[in-house]
C-alpha positions as CSV (number, residue, x, y, z in Angstrom):
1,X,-1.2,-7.5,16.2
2,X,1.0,-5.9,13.4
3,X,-0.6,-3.6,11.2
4,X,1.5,-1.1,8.5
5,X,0.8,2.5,7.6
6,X,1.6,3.5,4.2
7,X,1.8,7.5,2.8
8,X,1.9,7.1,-1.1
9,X,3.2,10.1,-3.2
10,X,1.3,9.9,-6.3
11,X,1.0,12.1,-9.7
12,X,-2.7,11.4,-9.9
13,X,-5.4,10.4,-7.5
14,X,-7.4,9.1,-10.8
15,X,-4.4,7.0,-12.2
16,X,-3.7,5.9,-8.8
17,X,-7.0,4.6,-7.5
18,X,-8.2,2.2,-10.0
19,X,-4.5,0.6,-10.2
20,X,-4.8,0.7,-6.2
21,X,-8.2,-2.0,-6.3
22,X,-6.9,-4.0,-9.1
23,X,-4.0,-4.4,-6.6
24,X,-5.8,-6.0,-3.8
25,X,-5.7,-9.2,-5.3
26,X,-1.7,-9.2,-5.0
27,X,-1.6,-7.7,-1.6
28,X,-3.7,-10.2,0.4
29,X,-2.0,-12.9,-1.4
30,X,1.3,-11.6,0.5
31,X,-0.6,-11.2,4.1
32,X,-2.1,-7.5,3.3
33,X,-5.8,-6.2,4.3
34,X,-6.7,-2.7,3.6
35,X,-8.4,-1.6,6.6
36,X,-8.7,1.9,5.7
37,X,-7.7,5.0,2.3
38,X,-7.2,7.9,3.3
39,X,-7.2,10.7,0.7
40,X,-5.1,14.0,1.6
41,X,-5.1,16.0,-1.5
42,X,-4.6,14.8,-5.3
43,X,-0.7,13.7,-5.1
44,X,-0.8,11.9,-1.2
45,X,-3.1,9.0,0.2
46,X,-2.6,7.0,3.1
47,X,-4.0,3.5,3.8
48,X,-3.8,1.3,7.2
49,X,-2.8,-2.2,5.8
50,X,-3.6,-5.5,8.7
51,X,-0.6,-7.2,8.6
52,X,-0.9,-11.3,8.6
53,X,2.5,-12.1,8.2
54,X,5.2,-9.6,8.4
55,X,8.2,-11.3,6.0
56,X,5.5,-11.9,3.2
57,X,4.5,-8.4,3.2
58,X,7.5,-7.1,3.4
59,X,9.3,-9.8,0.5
60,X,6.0,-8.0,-1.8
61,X,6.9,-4.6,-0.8
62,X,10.6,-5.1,-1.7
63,X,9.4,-6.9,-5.1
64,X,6.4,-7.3,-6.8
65,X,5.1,-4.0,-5.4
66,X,7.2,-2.2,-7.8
67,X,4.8,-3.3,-10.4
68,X,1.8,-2.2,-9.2
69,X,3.8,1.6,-8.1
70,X,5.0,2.1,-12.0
71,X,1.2,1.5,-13.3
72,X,-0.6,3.4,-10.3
73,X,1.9,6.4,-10.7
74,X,3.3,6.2,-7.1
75,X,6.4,8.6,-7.1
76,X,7.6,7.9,-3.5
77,X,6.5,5.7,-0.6
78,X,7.0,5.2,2.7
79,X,6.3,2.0,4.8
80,X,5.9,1.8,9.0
81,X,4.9,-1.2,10.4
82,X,3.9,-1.2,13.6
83,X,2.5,-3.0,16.6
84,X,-0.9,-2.5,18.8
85,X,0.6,-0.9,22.3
């Protein structure tokens, strides 16, 4: 079972969480379920992301997840997927 961890650096919790949901949509179209959102403080959140097919998600993440970064005001991300041990 591959799931992904994400960190997100954003400006603004408030920008970023309404762009984040209208997002959804986009990310299990390219093999993406939000299992969990963690919020740390106003400018980092962390989600756990099921992972149905790793090339897909990755293809989005290298493309068409640029889109939804510029509106949701993510200023740095970092991606680990990673397998049940």
């Amino acid at each position: 079972m591959t799931q992904m961890i994400a960190h997100y650096a954003i400006s603004d919790y408030a920008r970023f969480k309404p762009a984040f949901d209208a997002d959804a949509e986009d990310r299990g179209n390219n093999s993406l379920s939000l299992l969990q959102l963690w919020r740390e403080d106003n400018g980092n959140v962390w989600a756990l992301f099921q992972v149905g097919d790793a090339k897909a998600a990755r293809a989005y993440l290298d493309g068409a997840a640029g889109v939804f970064n510029s509106q949701a005001g993510v200023q740095g991300v970092d991606y680990h997927f990673v397998e049940t041990a």
